[in-house]
ZAGUKOL-960199 format. One record per residue: x, y, z of N, C-alpha, C, O in turn; residue in three letters. Coordinates in steps of 0.02 Angstrom, whole numbers, plus 50000, padded with zeros to 5 digits. Atoms other than C-alpha are relative to their C-alpha. Layout:
// residues N
XYZXYZXYZXYZALA
...
// end
This chain:
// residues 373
500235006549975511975031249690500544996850044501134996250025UNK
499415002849976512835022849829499964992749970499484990949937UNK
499795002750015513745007049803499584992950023499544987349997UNK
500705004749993512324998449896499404999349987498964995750010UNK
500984998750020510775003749814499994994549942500484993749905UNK
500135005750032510054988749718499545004549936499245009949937UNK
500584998950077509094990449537499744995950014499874990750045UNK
500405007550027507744982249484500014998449935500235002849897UNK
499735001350077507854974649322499675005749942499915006249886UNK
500034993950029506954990249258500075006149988499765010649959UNK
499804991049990508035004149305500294999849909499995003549871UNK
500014995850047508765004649143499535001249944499735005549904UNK
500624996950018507165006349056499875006150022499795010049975UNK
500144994849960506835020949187500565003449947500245006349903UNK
499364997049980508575027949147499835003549893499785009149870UNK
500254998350065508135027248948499385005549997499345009349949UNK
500614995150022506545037748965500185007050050499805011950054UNK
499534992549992507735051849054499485000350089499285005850110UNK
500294996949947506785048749236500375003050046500975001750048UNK
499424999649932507515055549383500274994250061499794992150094UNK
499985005049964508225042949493500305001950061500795005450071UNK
499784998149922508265043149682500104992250042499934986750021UNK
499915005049973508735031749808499345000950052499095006150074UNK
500775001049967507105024349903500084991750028499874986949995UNK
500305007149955507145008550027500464995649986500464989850007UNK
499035003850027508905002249957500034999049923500444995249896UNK
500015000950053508425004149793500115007249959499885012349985UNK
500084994650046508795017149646499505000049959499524995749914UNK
500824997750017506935023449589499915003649967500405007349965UNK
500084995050037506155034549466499605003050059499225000050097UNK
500604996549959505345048249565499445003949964498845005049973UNK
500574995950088504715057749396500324998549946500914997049941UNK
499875000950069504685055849222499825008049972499335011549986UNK
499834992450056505265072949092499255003950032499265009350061UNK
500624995149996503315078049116499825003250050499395007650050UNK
500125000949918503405078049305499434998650034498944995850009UNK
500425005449964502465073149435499045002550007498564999050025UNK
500775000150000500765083349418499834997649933499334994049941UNK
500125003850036500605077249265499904993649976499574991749927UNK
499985007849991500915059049300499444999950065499154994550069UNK
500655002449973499545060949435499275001549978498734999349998UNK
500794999750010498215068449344500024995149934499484992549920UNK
499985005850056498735056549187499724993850029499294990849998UNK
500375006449960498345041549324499525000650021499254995150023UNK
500654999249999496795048149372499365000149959498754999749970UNK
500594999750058496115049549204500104994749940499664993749899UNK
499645006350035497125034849108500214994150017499854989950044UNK
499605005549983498315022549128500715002750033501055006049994UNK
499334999149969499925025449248500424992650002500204987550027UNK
499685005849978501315013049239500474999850078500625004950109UNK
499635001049951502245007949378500574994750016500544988550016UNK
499435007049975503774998749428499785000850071499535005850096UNK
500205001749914503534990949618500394994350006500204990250048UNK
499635006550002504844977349589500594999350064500874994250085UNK
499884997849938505604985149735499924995450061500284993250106UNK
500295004449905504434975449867500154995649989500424994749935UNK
499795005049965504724960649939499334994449970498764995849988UNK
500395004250011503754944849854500044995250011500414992749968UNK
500005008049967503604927849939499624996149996499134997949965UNK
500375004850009502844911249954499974998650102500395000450142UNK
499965002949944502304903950122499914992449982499424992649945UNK
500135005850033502254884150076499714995150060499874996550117UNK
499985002549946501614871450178499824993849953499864993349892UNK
500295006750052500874852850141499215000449959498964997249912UNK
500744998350023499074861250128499855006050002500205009050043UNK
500194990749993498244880550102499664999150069499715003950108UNK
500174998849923497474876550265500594999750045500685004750079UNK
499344997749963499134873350353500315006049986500485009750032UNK
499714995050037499804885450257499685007950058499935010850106UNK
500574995449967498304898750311500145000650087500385005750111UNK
499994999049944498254894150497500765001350034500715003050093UNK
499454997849980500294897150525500015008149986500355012150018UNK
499924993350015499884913650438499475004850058499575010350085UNK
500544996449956498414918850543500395001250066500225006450095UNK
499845000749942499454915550698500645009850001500815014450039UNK
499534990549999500634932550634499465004950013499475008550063UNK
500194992950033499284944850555499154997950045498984992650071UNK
500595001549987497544946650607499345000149966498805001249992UNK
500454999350052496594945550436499774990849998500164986450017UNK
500125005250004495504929750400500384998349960500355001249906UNK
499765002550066496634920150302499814993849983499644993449924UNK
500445006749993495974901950325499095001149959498734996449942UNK
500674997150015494284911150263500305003649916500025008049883UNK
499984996750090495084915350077499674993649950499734987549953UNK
500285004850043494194907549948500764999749929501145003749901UNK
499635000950121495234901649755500365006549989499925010649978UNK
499974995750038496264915649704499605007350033499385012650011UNK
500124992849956495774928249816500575003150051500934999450084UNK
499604998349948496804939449922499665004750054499065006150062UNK
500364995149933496634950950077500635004250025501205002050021UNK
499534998049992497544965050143500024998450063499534995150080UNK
499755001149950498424964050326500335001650032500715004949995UNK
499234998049966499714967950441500334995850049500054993450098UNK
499605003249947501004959850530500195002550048500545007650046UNK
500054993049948500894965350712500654996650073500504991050096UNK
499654999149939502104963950856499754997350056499144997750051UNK
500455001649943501594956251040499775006150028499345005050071UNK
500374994549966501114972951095499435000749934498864999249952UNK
500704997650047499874976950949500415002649951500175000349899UNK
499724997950027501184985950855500164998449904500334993049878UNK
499975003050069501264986850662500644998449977500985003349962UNK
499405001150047502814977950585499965001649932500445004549907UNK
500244998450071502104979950415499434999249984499064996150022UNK
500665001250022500644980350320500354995549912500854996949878UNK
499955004050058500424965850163499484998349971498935000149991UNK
500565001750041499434958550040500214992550012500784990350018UNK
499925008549986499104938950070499434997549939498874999849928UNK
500715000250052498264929249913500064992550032500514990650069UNK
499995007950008497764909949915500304999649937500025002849893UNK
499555001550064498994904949774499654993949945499294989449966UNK
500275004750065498464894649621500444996350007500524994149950UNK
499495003950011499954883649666499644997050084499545000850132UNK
500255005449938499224868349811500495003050051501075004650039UNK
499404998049938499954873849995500215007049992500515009650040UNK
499694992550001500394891249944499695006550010499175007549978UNK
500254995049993500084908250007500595005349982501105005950016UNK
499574995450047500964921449890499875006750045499285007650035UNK
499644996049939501374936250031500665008149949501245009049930UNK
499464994750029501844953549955500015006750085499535009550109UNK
499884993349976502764967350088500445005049992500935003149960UNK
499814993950020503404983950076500835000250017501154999650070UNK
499124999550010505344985950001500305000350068500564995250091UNK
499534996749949506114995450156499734995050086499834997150143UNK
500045003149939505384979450281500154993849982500164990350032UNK
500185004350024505514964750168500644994650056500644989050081UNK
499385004049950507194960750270499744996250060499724990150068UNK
500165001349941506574961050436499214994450002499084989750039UNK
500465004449993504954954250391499794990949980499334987249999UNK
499805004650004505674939250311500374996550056500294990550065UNK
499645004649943506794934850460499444998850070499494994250110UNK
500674999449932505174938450600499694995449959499704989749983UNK
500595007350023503994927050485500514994650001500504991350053UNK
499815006749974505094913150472500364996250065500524990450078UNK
499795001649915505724914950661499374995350020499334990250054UNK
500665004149945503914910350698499684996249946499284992349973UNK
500315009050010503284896950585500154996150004500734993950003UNK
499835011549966503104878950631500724999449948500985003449908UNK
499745004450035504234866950565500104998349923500564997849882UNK
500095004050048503364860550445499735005949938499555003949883UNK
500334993250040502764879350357500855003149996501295003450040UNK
499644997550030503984886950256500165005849954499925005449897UNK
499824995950068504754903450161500245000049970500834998349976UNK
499555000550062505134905349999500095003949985499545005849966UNK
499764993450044505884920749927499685001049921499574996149886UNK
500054998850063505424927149772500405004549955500175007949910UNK
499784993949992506824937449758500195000949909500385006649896UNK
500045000250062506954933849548499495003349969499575004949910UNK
500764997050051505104941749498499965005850016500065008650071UNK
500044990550016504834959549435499294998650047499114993250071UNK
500894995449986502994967549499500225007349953500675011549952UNK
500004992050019502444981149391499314999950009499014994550013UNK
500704997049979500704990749424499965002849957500475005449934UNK
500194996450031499684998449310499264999750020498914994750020UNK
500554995649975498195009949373499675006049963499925009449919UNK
500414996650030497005019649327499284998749957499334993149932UNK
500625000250029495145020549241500094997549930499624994449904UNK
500055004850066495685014049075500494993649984500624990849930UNK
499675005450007496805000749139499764991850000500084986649998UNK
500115007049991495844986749152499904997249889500064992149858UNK
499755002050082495564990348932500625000149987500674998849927UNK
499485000250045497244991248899500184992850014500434989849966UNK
499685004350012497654975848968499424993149988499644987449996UNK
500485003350040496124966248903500244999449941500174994049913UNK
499785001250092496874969448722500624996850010500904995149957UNK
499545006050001498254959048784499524992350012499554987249977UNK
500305006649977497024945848882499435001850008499425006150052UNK
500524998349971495314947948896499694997250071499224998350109UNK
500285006649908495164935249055500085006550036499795007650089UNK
499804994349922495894952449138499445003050019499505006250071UNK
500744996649993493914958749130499794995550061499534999050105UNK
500435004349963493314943149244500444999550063500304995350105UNK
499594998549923494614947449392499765005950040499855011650019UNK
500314997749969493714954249525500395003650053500925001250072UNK
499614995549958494274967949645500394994150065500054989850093UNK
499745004849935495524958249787499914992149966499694987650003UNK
499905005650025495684943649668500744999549958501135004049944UNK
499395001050094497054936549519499804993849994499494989750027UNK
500055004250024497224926949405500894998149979501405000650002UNK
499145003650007498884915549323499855001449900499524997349869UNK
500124997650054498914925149137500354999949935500825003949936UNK
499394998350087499844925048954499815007749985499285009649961UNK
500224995450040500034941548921500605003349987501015005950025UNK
499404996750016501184947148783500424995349998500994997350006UNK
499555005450000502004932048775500344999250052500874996250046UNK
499795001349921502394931648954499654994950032499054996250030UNK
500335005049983501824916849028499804999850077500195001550122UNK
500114999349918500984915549195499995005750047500105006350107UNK
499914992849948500904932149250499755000750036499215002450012UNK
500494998949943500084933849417499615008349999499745013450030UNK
500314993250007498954947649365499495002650078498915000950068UNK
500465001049960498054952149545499685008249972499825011349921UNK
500404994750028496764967749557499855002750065499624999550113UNK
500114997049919496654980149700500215006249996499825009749965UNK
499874992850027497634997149693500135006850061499725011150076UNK
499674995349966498635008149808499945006449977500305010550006UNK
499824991949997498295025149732498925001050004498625006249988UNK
500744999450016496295023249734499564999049944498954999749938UNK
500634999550066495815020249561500064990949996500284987050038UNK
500045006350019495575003749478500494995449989500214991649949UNK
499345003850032497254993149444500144994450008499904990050043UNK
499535008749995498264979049424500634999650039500985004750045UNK
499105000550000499954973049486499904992949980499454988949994UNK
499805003950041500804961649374500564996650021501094999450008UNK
499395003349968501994949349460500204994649922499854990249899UNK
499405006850033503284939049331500684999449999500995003850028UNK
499194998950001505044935849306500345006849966500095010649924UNK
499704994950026506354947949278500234998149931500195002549889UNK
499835000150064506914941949132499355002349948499455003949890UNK
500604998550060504964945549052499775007050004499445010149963UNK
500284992449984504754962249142500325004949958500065010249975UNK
499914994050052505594974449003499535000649950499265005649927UNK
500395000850058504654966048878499235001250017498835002749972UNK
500684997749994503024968848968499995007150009499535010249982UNK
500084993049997503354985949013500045004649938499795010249937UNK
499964995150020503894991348856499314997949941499155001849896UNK
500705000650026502224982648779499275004750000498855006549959UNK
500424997449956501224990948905499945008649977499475012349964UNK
500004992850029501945007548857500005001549917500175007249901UNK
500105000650079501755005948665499225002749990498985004449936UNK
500775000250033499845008548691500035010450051500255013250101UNK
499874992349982499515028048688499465001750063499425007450086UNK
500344997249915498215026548862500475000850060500305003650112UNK
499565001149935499945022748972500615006649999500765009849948UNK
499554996049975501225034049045500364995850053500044992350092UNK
499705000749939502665029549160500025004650057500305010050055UNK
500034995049936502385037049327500504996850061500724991250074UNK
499325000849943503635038949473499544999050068498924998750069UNK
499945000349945503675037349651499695007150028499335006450077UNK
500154996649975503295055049679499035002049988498645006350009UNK
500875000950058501435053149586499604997550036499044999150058UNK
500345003949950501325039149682499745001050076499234998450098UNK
499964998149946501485045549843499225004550012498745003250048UNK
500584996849989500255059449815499184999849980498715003549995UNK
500465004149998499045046849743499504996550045498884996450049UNK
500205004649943498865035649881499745006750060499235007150095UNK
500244993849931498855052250004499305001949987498845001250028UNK
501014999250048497105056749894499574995450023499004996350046UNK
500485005349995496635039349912500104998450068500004992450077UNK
500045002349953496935039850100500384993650026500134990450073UNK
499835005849990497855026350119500755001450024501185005550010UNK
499245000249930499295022850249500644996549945500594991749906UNK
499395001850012501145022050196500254999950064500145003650112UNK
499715003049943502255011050305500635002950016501105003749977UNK
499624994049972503245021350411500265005850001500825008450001UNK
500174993050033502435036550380499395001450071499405003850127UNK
500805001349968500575034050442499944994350051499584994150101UNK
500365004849946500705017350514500844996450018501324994949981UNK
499025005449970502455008250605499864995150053499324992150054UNK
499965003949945502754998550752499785004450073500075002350123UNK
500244994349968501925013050866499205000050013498845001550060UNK
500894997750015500135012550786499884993150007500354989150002UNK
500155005150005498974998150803499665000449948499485005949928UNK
500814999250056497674993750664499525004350011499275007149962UNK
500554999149986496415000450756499995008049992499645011649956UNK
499874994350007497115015850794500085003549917499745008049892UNK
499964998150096497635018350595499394999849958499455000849897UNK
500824998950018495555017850563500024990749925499704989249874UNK
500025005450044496154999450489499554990650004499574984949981UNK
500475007549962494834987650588499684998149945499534992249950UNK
500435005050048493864983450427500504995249978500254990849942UNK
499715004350040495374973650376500004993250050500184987750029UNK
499985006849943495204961050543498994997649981498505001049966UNK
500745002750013493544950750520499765000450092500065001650144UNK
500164998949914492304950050677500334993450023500584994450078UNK
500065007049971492634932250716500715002750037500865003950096UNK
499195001349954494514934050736500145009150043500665010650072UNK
499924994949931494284951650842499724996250051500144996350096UNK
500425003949961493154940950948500524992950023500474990450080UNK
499825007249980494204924650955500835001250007501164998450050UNK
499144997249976496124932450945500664995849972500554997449914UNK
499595006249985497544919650930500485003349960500884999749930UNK
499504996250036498564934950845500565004850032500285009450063UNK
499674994149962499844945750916499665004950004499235006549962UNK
500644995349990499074959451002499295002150008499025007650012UNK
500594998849980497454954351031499825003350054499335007150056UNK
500414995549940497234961151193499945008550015499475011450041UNK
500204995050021497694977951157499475003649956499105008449968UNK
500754998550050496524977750986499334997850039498855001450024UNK
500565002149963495184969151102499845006850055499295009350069UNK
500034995849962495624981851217499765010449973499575014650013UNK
500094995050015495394998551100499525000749946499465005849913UNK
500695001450004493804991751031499755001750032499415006750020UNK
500544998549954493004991551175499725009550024500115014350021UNK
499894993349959492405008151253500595003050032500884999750076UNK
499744995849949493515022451314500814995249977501304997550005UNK
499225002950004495215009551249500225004349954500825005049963UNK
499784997350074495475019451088500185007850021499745012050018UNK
499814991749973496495037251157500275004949918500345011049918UNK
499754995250024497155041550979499734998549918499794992549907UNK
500195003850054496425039950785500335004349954500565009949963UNK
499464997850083497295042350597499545004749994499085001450019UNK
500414994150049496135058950527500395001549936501005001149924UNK
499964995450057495955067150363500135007250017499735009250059UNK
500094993849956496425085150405500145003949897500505003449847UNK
499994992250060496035100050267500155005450015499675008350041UNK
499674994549981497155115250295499645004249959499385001749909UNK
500254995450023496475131550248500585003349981501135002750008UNK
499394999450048497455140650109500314996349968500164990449960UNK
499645006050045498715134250003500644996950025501014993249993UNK
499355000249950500075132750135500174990050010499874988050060UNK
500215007149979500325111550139500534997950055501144998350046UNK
499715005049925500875102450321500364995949964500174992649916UNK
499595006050003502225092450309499964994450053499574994750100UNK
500105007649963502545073750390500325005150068500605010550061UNK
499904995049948502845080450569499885006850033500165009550081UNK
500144993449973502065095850587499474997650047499074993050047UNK
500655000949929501075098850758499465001349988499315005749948UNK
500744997050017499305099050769499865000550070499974996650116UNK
500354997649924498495109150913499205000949990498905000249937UNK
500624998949998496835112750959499865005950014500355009650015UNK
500154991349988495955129950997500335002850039500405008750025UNK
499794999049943496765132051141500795000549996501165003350036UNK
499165000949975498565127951099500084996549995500414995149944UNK
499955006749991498535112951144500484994049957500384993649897UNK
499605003550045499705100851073499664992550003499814988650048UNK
500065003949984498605087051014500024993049937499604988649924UNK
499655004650047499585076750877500355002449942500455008449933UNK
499504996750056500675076850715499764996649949499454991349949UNK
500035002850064500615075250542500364993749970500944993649951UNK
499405005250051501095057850459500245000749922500714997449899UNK
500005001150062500935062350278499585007950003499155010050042UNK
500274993450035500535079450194500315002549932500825000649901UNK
499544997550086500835089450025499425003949992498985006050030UNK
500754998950019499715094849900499624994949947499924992249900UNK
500265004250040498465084649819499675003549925499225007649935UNK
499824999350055498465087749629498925001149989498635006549987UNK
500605001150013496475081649600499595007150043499285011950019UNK
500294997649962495965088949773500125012249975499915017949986UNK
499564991450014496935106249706500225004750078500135010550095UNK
499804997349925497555110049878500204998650057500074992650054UNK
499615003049946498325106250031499844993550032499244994450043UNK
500255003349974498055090050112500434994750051500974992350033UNK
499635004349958498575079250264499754994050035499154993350049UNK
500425005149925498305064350388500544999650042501145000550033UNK
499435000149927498965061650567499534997650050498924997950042UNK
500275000649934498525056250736499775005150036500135010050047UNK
500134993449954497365067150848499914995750091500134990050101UNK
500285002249948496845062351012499364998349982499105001049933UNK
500805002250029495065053851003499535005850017498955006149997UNK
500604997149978494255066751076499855005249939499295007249926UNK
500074994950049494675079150927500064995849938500384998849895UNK
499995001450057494515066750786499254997949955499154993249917UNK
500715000250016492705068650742500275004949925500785008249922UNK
500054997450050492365075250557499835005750036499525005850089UNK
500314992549983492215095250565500405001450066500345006950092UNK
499764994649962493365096250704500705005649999501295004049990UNK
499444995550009494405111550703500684999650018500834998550077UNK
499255000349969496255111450711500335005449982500085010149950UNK
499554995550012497785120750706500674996549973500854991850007UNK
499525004050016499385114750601500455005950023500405011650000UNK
499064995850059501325122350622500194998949969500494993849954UNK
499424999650087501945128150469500465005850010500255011450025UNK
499634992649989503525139750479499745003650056499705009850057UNK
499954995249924503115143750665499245004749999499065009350035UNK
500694995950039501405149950578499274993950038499304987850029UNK
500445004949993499805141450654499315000449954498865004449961UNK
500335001450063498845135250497499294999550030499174995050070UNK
500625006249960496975133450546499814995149935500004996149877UNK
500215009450023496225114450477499174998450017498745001750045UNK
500595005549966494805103450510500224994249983500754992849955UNK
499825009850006494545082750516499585000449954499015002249971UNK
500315006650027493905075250380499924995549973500464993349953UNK
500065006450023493255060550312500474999149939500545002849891UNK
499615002550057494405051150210499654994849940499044994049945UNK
499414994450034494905048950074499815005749962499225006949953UNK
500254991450012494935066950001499944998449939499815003749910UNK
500245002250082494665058049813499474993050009499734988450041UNK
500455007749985493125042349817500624996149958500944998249910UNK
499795004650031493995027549779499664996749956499084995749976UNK
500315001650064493475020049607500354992649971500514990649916UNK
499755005850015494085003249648499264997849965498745001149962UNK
500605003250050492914989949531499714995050043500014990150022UNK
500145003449964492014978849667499514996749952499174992049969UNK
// end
């Protein structure tokens, strides 16, 4: 560990259950736990996976009202946020004047008057803290949260386990939270949504309560601690973009197949960084390059950067994310093609070892998501 990698208040928990620890985004991380990592992904597919995520970056935006609040935020990202109802959130990205993704986040309406509670990803929280409060008004304000754990727990029998702490956790609706006692933890921002595709929670409270919830959490024999490396090939299943992997300051939304997260109004009306590009690769003939699902033939799996050609040779994009997927039992990737070759069923070619893999596109994600709508 270097001398700058940060803990979170549950590495030594991690460190007690013998995980491996790697450095990840300035932090020292479990990547697996003793059982390793196919085991911790088919355990989260069919149970409960725990998770530390205390890692990311959790904030407040404050203002005098959730509508001030809302319309300073809308002016970054291009998700309705002025349009959240009570206790609802939405996902988003923070984009650049060219169109460019700075990050992707989760934005809720806060149960606290004026507040919009703002989670982004560890390895941007820096930059994206000093760019959001470069550009809000005056009178709109950030607050750090840099004191509160997040832990996640996912999977098909997570919403019972943590019902036998609270049962209110049944009446939280997918892309909602609630403000919770559970475990003698007070106030826990339980929201509901889920980065690896199945059903889950993340659990925002202080560090001082997060051992005691985790080691609650793991007392009940549906949970397992799962790492970083679980995670990874979770979310790859469930299709879903990791930030500066799949999606950076390079890709736009649109391009990353992420337009359901912009509403029509505000593609139509703009007042976000980058509208004219996203206006522009909407329209006909603007859109030259899209994210695909690609399925390699054999068991050979593409790594992040491998080329993808077409019949011909052709060099016509690269892999952001590949491995193998555990559920899927076999190779799996996504990447940018050119539009013309990113139709389901079209044929590709990956390099692997100087070897040209043949592929096809398709539809994502390569596991249904089994979020609870």
């Amino acid at each position: 560990m270097s001398e700058t990698t940060l803990r979170t208040p549950l590495y030594d928990a991690h460190v007690s259950l013998k995980a491996r620890m790697v450095p990840f985004a300035g932090y020292d991380m479990p990547v697996q736990y003793p059982t390793g990592i196919l085991t911790e992904h088919t355990w989260t597919r069919e149970h409960a996976g725990l998770f530390d995520v205390s890692h990311m970056g959790q904030c407040f935006i404050v203002a005098e009202s959730f509508e001030r609040a809302a319309e300073a935020m809308e002016a970054l990202v291009p998700a309705d946020i002025r349009g959240l109802a009570p206790l609802q959130q939405r996902y988003s990205q923070l984009l650049a004047d060219d169109g460019g993704i700075l990050d992707d986040l989760m934005i809720s309406r806060s149960a606290y008057p004026g507040r919009l509670y703002v989670v982004v990803n560890a390895g941007r929280k820096e930059q994206d803290y000093a760019h959001i409060a470069a550009k809000l008004p005056k009178d709109v304000k950030l607050e750090r949260l840099d004191g509160e754990a997040l832990i996640a727990l996912q999977g098909p029998e997570a919403e019972d386990v943590l019902a036998a702490l609270n049962p209110e956790v049944r009446n939280i609706g997918f892309m909602y939270f609630k403000l919770l006692d559970l475990a003698g933890c007070k106030d826990v921002h339980v929201s509901r949504s889920g980065y690896t595709g199945e059903d889950g929670f993340e659990l925002s409270l202080s560090a001082a309560d997060a051992v005691k919830l985790w080691n609650v959490l793991l007392k009940d024999e549906r949970v397992k601690p799962i790492g970083l490396g679980a995670r990874d090939s979770l979310r790859l299943e469930g299709g879903l973009c990791l930030y500066g992997h799949d999606i950076d300051e390079t890709t736009s939304p649109i391009e990353a197949g992420l337009t359901w997260s912009i509403s029509k109004p505000r593609r139509e009306q703009g007042g976000f960084p980058g509208h004219t590009r996203i206006k522009n690769e909407l329209s006909n003939g603007g859109l030259k390059r899209m994210r695909v699902g690609i399925k390699p033939e054999g068991r050979l799996p593409a790594r992040e950067g491998s080329i993808i050609q077409n019949a011909a040779g052709r060099e016509i994009g690269k892999v952001t994310s590949g491995g193998f997927g555990p559920t899927v039992n076999g190779p799996i990737a996504m990447g940018y093609v050119d539009i013309a070759h990113a139709a389901p069923g079209t044929p590709l070619f990956l390099l692997v070892r100087d070897k040209a893999i043949p592929a096809s596109v398709v539809k994502l994600p390569f596991v249904p998501n089994r979020f609870k709508r």
